[in-house]
C-alpha positions as CSV (number, residue, x, y, z in Angstrom):
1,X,-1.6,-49.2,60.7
2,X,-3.7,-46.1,61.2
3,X,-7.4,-47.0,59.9
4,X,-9.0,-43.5,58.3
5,X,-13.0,-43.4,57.1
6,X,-13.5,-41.8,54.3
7,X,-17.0,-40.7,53.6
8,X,-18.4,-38.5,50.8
9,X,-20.4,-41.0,48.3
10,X,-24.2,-41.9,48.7
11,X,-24.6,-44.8,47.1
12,X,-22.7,-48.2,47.1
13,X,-18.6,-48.1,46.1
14,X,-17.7,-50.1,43.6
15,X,-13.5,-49.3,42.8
16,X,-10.6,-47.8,44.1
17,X,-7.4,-47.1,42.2
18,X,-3.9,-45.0,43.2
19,X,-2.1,-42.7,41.2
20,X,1.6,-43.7,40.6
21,X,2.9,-41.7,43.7
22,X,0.4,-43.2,45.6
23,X,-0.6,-39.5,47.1
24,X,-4.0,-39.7,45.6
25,X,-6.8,-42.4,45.6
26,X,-9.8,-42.0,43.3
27,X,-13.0,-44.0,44.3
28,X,-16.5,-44.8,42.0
29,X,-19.6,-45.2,43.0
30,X,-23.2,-46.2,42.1
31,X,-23.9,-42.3,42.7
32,X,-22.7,-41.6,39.5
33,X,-19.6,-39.1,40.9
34,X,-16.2,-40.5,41.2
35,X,-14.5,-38.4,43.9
36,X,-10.6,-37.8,44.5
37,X,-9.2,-37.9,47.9
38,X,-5.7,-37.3,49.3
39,X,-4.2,-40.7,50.2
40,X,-2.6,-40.0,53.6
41,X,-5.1,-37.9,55.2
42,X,-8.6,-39.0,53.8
43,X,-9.7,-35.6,52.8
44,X,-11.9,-35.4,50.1
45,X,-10.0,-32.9,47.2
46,X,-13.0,-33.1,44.7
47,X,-15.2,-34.6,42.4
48,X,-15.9,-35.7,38.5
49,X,-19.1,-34.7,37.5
50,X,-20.4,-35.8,34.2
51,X,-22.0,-39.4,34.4
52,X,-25.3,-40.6,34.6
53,X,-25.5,-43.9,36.1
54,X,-23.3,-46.3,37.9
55,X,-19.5,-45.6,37.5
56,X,-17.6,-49.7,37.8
57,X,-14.3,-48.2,37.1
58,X,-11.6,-45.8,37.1
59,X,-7.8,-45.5,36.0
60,X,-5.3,-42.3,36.6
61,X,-1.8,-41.7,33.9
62,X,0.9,-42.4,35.1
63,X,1.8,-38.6,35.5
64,X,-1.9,-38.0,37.0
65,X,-3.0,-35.5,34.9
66,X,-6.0,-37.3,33.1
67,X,-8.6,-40.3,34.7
68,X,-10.4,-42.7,32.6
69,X,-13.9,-43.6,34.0
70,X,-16.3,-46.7,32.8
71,X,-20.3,-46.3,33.6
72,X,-23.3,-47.8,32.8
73,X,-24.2,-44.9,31.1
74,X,-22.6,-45.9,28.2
75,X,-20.2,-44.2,28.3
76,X,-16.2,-43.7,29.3
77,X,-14.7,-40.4,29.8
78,X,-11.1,-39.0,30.2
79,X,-11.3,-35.9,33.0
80,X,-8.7,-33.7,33.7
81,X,-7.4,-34.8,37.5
82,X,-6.9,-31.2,38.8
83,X,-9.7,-29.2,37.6
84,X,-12.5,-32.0,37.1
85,X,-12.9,-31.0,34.0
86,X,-14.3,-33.8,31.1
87,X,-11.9,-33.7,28.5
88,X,-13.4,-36.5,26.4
89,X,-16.5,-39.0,26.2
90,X,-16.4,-42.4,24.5
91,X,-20.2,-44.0,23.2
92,X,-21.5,-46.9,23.5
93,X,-24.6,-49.1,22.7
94,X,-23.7,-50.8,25.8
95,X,-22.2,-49.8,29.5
96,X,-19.0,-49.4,29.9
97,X,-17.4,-51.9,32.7
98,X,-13.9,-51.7,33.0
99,X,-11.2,-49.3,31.7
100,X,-7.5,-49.0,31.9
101,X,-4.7,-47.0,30.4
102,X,-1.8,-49.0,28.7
103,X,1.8,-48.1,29.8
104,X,3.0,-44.6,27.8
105,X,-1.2,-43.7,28.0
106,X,-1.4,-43.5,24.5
107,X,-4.0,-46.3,24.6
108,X,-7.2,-47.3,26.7
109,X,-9.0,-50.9,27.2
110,X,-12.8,-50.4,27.4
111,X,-15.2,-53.3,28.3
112,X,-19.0,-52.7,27.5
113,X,-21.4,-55.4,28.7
114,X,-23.9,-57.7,26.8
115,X,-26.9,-55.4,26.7
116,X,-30.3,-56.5,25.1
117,X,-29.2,-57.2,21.3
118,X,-25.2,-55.8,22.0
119,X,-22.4,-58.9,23.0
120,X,-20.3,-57.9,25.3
121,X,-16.6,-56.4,23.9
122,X,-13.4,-55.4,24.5
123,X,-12.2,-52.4,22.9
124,X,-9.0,-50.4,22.2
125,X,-9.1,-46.5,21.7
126,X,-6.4,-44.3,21.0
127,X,-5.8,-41.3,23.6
128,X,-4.7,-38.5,21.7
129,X,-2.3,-35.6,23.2
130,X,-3.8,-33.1,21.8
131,X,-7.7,-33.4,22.9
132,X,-8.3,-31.5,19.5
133,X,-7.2,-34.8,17.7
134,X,-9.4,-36.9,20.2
135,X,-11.8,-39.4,17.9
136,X,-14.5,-41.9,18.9
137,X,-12.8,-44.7,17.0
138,X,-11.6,-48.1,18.3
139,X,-8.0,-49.4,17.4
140,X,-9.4,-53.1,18.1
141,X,-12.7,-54.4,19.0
142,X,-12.9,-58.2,20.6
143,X,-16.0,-60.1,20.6
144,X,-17.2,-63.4,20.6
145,X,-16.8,-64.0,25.3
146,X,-19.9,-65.1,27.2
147,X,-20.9,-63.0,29.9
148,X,-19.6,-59.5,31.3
149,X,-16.5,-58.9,31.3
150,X,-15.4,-57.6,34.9
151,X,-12.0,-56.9,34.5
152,X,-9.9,-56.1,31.2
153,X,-5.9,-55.4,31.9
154,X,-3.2,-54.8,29.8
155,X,-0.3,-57.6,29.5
156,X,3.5,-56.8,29.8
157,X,4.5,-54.2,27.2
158,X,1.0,-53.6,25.9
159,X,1.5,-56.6,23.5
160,X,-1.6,-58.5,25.6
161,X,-4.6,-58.2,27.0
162,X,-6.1,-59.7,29.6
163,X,-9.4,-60.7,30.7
164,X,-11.8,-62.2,33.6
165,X,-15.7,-62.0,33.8
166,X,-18.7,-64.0,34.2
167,X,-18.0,-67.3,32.4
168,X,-15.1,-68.0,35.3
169,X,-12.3,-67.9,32.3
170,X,-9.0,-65.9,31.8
171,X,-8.4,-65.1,28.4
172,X,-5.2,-63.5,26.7
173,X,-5.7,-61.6,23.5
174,X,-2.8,-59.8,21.4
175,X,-3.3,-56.3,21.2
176,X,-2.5,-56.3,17.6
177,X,-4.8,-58.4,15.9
178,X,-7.1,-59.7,18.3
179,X,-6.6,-63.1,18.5
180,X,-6.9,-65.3,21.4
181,X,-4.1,-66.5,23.3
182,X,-4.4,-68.4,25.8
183,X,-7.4,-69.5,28.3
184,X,-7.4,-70.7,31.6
185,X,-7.9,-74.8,31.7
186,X,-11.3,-75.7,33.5
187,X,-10.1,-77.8,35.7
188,X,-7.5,-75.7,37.5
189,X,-9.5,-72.3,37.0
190,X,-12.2,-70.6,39.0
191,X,-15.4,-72.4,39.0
192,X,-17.9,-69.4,39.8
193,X,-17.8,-65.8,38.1
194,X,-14.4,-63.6,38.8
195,X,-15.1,-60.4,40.6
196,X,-11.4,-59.1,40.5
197,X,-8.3,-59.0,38.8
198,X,-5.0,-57.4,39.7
199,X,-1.7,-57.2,38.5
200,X,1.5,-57.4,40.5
201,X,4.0,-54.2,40.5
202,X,6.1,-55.5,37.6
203,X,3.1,-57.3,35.7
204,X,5.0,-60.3,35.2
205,X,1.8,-62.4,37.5
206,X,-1.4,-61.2,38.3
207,X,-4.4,-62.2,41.0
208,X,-8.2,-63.5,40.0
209,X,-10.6,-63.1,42.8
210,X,-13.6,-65.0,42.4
211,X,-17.3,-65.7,43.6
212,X,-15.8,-69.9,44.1
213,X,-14.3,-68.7,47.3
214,X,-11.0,-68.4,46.0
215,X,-7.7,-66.4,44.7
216,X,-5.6,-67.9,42.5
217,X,-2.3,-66.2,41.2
218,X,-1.3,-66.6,37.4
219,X,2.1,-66.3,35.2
220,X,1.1,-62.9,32.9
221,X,2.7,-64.4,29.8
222,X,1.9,-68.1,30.1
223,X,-1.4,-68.1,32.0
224,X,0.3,-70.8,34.3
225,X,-1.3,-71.3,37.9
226,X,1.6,-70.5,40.5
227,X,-0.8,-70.1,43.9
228,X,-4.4,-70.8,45.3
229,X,-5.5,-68.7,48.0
230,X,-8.7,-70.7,49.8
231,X,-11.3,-68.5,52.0
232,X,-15.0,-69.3,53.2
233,X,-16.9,-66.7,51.5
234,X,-17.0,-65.3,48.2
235,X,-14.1,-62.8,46.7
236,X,-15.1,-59.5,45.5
237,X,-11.5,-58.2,45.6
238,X,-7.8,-58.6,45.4
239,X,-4.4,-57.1,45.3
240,X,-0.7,-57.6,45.3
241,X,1.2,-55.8,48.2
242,X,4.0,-54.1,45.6
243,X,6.5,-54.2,48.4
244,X,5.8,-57.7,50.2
245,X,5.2,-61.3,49.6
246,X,1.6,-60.5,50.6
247,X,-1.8,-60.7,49.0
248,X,-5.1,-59.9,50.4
249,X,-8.4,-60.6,49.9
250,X,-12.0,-58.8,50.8
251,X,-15.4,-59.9,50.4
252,X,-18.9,-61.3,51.5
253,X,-22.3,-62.5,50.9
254,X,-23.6,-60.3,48.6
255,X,-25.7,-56.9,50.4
256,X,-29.7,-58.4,50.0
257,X,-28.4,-61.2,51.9
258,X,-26.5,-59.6,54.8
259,X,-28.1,-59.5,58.2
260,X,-27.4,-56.8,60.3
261,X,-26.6,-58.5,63.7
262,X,-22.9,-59.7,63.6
263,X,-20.3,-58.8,61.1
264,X,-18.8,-62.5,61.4
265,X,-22.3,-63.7,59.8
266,X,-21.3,-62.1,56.4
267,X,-17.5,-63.1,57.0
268,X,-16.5,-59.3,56.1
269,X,-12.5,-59.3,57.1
270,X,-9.9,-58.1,54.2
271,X,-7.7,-61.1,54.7
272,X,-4.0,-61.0,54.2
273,X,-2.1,-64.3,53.0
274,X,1.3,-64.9,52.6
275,X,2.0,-64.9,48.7
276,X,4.2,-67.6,48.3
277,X,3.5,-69.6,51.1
278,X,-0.4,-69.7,50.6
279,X,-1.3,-69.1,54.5
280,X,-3.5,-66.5,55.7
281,X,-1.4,-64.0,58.1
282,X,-3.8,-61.3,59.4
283,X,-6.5,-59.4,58.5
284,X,-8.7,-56.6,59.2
285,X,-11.8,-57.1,61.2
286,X,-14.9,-54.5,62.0
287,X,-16.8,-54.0,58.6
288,X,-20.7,-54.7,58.7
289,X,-20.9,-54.8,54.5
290,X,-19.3,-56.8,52.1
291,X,-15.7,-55.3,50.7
292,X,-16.5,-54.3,46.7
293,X,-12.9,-53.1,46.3
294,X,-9.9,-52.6,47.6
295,X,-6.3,-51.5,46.5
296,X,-2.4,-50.9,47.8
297,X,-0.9,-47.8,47.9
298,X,2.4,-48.5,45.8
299,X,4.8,-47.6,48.3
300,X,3.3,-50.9,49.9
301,X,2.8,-49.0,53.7
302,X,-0.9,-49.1,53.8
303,X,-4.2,-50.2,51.7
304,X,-8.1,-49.1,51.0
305,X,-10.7,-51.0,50.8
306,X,-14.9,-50.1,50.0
307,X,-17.5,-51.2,52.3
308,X,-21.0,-51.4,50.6
């Protein structure tokens, strides 16, 4: 595996997410710019300028001709891939965490954060085809969890949603009335905030990463634990290799606490462990910053990862 540094941001990285082909990665940052860059080569094809604070997250459709972006502006915004142009932007009273596009990107899931007198929510907007029919309005609107929500997926067939945040609980919601589910039991669940959620290839499970030291791999439909991952330091990020029985993990003591002597200090390796198996198999050694995110490229051949 061929390592290539990309560098174009100036503040701290916070997510990473391929387009379907897995030809292009988009990247955010705390510089308020998410950037496009061509997945094999590392060269930087352009940037999405609009925001005005801290951008936590990004999703591309699945024919990569719009992006989705979440900031702490309060805002989300739909861009148009190739030209960087902002199609659309979604208000909030609150920032915007994490967005995603359901399958057929006719809708989005939005997170905002609790912010002074505003809970935290989850919230469902339509995407219109036409940007000329394009409205602020929310399909669905979920209150009532404790703490940010880091992560907000879609379930299989867009009949679920799932979520994973601050109050170290998975929670499953149907899209169409906005009910809850299913939670994740205390006992068997993280015990410290989760930092990361992904979903496998076919979404049938899905990976937690969280600040307990841990991975744990759930059932999409029945929130069943299948697999524990154990490290010794805290996980900011996860995946699911779409082509291997693999996952892998990447983290570290969070940046006001790193020294900067030995990268072993901070325990900065991405770690790959077998999937089924629950044994660490490799892993990538070298970084002096904690890893905020990292992703798989779907053809399963290599991976990214963001270094503080």
């Amino acid at each position: 595996m061929r390592p290539i540094l990309m560098k174009g941001h100036e503040r701290p990285l916070t997510f990473l997410r391929y387009n379907r082909d897995g030809d292009l990665l988009f990247s955010c940052a705390k510089d308020h710019t998410p950037t496009v860059w061509y997945a094999d080569n590392g060269d930087r094809l352009g940037t999405y300028r609009g925001h005005n604070g801290a951008v936590w997250s990004c999703d591309v459709s699945r024919d990569s001709a719009r992006l989705i972006t979440g900031s702490a502006d309060q805002t989300a915004k739909l861009w148009d891939v190739s030209t960087g142009r902002e199609l659309f932007s979604f208000r909030f009273d609150a920032p915007a965490r994490s967005v995603e596009f359901a399958i057929g990107d006719a809708l989005a899931v939005i997170t905002t954060d609790n912010f002074m007198d505003h809970v935290p929510t989850v919230q469902v907007k339509h995407i219109a085809e036409d940007l000329d029919d394009q409205t602020d309005e929310s399909a669905l609107v979920i209150t009532g969890i404790k703490g940010r929500i880091n992560r907000a997926v879609w379930g299989p067939l867009n009949r679920t949603i799932i979520t994973a945040g601050e109050d170290a609980t998975i929670r499953i919601w149907d899209t169409e009335t906005g009910k809850l589910l299913k939670e994740s039991d205390k006992e068997s669940g993280h015990q410290k905030t989760i930092s990361s959620l992904s979903k496998s290839a076919d979404w049938s499970h899905f990976i937690t990463g969280s600040l307990d030291k841990s991975a744990k791999l759930w059932d999409s439909r029945t929130l069943t634990l299948i697999k524990t991952y154990v490290t010794e330091r805290p996980v900011n990020a996860v995946d699911i290799s779409p082509t291997h029985d693999t996952v892998v993990l990447g983290g570290g003591q969070d940046a006001m606490n790193v020294t900067m002597t030995d990268r072993r200090a901070g325990k900065f390796e991405a770690k790959f462990y077998h999937k089924i198996l629950q044994e660490e198999i490799g892993g990538v050694k070298g970084h002096f910053g904690p890893i905020n995110a990292l992703a798989f490229n779907p053809d399963g051949r290599s991976f990214s990862y963001l270094i503080y």
